[in-house]
N, C-alpha and C positions, 0 to 999 in steps of 0.2 A: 801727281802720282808718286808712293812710293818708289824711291829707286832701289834697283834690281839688288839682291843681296849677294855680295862675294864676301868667300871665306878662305881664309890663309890658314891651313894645316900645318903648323910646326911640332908636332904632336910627336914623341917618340925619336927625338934626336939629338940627345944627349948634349941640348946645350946648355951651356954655361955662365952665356950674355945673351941677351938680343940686341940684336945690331937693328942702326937705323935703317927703316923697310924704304925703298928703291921707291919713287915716286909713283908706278902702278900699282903697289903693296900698301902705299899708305891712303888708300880710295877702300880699302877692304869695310866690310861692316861686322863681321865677325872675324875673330883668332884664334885659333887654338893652339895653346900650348901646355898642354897638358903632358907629364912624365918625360920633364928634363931637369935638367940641373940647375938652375935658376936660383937667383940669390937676392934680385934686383931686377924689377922691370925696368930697367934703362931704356930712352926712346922711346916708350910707349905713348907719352904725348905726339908723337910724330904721325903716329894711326886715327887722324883727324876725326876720317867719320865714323869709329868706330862705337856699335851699337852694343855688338855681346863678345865680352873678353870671358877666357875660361883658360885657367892658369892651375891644373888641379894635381896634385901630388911632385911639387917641387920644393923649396928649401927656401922660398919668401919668408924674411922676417919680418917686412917692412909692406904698407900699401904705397909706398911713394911712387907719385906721379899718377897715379888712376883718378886723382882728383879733377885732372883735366881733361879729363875726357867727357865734354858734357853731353854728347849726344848717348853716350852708355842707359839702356835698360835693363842688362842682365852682365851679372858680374857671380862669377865663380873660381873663389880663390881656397876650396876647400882641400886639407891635408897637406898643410906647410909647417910653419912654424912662426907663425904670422902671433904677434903681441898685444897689439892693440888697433882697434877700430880707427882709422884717421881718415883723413881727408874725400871724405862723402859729400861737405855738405853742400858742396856746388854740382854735386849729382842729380838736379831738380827732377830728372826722366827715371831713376832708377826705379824699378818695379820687381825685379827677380835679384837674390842677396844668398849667397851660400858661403859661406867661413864656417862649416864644420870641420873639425879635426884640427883646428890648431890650439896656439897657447894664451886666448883671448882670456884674460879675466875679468874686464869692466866690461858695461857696453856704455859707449857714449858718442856722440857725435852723430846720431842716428833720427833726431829729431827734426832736421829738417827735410827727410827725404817722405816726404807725403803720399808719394804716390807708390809707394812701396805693398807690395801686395803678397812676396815671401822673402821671408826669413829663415834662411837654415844656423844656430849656434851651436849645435849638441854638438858634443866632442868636446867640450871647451872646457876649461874652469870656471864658469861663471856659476854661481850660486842661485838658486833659485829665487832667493829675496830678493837677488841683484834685478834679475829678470823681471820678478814681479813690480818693481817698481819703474821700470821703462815700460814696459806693457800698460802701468796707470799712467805715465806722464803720455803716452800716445794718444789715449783717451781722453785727457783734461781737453775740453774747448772746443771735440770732435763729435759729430755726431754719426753715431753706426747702426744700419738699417739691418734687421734680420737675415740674416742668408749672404751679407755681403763679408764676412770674415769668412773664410770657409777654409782658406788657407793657413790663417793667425790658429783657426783650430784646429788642425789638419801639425799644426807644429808644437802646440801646448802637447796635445796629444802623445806626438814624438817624444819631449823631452818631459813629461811628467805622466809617462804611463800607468803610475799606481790610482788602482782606485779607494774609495772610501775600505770595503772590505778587505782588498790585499793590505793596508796597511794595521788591521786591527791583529793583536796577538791573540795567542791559543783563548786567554782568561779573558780578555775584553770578551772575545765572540763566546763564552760558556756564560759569562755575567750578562749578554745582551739577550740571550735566549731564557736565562731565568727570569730575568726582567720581565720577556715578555709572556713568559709563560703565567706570573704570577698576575701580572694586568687583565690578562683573557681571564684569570680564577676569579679576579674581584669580580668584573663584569659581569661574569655568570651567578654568583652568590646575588648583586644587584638586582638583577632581574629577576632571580626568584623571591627575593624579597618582595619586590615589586608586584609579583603574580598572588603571594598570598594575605598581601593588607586589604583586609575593606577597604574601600576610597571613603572618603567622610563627604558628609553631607554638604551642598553648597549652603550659605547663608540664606539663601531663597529657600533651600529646599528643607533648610530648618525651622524660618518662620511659619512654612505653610504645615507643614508638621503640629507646630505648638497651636494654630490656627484651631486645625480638625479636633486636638484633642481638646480643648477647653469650648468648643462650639454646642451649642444645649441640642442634644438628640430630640428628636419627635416621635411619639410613638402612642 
């Protein structure tokens, strides 16, 4: 059986460290430390069996130490000041990933966590080419069943809102309606053509023709 889930609330207490948690603290499976002053998760390797760490609007620069925490499936260190993606890759359980709002500009080190099923990076500097090219190397060697991304789209969506149409200017969209205005005009001039040619005769229907007329009448 699962074991029972506890959760340590340090949420809203203006700290500055964390201290190492008292030996019934570090049994917790979830933590919340959300909106304090935090700089460094110090001792956070001490939180053994922890499952979901949520560290969200503090002053992390750094992920140091969340590397070890291998039982983690949901990590949320959104609205810090956090640089770069590190030490994930012995995350092998991580499934839920939220670093929006900081100062991430690669993404890297993201490739071995497989079982990952969201991603939050908006807010970030990352560039979209940057994106687009971790999203193919995800794909290289993998195979993905219809309906099973639903969250991968669920965050495209997020971070690349624009559609085909928002992105065309006033003259693209006046040049695409003449365009097509003047294609429907060929089409219809086509068909009238069409409606007023005799059809010509098949090759059968021209031998039998040449047939009747040179055949000696009887009378």
């Amino acid at each position: 059986m699962d074991p029972v889930e506890e959760t340590l609330d340090l949420s809203n207490k203006k700290l500055k460290k964390l201290n190492k948690p008292t030996p019934a603290e570090s049994q917790v499976t979830t933590l919340i430390l959300d909106d304090n002053e935090l700089l460094r998760l110090d001792s956070i390797d001490s939180f053994t069996k922890l499952q979901k760490l949520t560290a969200v609007r503090n002053q992390l620069l750094r992920m140091y130490g969340v590397g070890r925490l291998h039982s983690l499936h949901t990590l949320n260190l959104s609205h810090n000041g956090i640089l770069t993606i590190e030490g994930l890759k012995d995350l092998v359980n991580l499934r839920w990933l939220c670093l929006a709002g900081n100062s991430i500009k690669t993404i890297e080190h993201l490739n071995t966590n497989t079982k990952l099923e969201y991603l939050d990076l908006s807010e970030n500097s990352i560039s979209y080419v940057l994106r687009a090219e971790w999203l193919y190397s995800q794909g290289r060697g993998r195979h993905f069943r219809v309906g099973d991304q639903r969250e991968l789209t669920q965050y495209l969506a997020t971070v690349c809102p624009l559609t085909g149409e928002k992105l065309e200017t006033e003259e693209d969209r006046k040049l695409r309606l003449i365009l097509s205005k003047a294609q429907h005009h060929q089409q219809q001039l086509r068909q009238q053509s069409s409606a007023n040619v005799t059809p010509n005769p098949s090759p059968l229907s021209r031998k039998k023709l040449q047939a009747n007329k040179h055949s000696p009448r009887l009378g």
